[in-house]
C-alpha positions in Angstrom: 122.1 125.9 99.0 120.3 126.0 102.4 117.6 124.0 103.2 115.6 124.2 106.6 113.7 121.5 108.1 110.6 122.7 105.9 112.3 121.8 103.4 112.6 117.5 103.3 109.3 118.1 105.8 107.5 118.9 102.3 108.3 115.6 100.8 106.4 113.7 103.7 102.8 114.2 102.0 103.8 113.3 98.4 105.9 110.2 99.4 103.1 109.2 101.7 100.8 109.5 98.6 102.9 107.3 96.7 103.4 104.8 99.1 99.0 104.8 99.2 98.8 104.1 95.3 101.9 101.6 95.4 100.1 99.9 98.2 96.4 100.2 96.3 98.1 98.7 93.3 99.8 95.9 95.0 96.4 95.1 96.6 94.5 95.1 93.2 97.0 92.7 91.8 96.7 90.3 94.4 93.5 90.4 93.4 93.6 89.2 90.1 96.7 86.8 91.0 94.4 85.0 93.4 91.1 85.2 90.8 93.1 83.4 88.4 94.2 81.3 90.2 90.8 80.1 91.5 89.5 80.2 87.6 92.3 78.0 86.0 93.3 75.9 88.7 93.4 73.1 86.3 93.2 74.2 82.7 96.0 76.6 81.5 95.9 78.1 78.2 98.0 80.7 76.1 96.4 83.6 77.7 96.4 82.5 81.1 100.4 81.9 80.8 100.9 85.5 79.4 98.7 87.1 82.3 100.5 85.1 84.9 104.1 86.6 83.7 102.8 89.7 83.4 101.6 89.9 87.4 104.9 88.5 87.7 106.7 91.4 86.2 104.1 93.9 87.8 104.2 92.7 91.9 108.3 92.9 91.5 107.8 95.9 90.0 105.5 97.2 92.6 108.1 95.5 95.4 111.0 97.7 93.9 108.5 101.1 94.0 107.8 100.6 97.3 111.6 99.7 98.4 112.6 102.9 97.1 109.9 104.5 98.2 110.6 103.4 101.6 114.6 104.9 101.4 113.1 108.2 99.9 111.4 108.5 103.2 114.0 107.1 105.5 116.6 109.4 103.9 114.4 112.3 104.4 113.7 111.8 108.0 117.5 111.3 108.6 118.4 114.9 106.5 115.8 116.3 109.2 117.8 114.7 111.8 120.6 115.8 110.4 119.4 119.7 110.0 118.4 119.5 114.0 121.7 118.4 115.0 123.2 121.1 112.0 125.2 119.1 110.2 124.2 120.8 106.9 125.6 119.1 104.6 125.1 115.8 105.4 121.4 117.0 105.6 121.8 118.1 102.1 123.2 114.8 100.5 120.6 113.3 102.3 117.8 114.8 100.9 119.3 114.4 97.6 119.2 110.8 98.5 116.1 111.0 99.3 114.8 112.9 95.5 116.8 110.6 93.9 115.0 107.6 95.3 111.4 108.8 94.9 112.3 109.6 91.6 113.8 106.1 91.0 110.3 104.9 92.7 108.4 106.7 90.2 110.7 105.7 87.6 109.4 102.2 88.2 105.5 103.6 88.5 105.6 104.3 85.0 107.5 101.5 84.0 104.5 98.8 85.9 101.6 101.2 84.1 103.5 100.6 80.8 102.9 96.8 81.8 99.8 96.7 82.9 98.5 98.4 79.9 100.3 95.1 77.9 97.8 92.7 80.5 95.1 94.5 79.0 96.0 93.9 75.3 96.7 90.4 76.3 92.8 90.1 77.4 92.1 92.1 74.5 93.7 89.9 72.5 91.7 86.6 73.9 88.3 88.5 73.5 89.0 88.8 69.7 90.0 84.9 69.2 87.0 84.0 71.0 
């Protein structure tokens, strides 16, 4: 296969994209993490407990997305290094390095939107009881 520097230099919008919504959604959950914790300093309940271990889950989530979305870019910049000095094939296991990780990182998106949809039911769930 031969790849030119166009080539990885197409992932830099998409990855950048990514790193955006990662960013938007670690920002929004921070959010909530800090608006419950100035609703329920004191009292706790069921909910409250579920919703807290469910951020939990979602901000390492979001931690790992952006980690690998970080090496997806990092690899790609070193397989354009690597095409301007020609060493082809290093440039070509690099940006398979670099699709593997964004598609680890998105891997990991759709496993935190599977979550958060559970922190909805879980305020679902309290709206009924109440």
């Amino acid at each position: 296969m031969q790849i030119t520097t166009t080539t990885p230099a197409l992932l830099f919008p998409a990855i950048s994209l990514f790193m955006l919504a990662f960013t938007n959604r670690f920002l929004s959950l921070a959010g909530r993490i800090r608006s419950l914790h100035d609703q329920h300093r004191d009292a706790m309940d069921d909910s409250v407990r579920a919703q807290i271990e469910n951020l939990r889950r979602r901000v390492n989530m979001i931690r790992s997305m952006q980690g690998y979305g970080v090496l997806s870019m990092l690899a790609c910049i070193f397989s354009m290094i690597a095409l301007f000095e020609e060493f082809l094939v290093a440039s070509q296991i690099l940006f398979g390095f670099s699709l593997l990780f964004l598609v680890i990182s998105l891997v990991y998106s759709f496993m935190e939107i599977r979550i958060s949809i559970q922190a909805l039911d879980i305020l679902l769930k309290d709206l009924e009881q109440k």
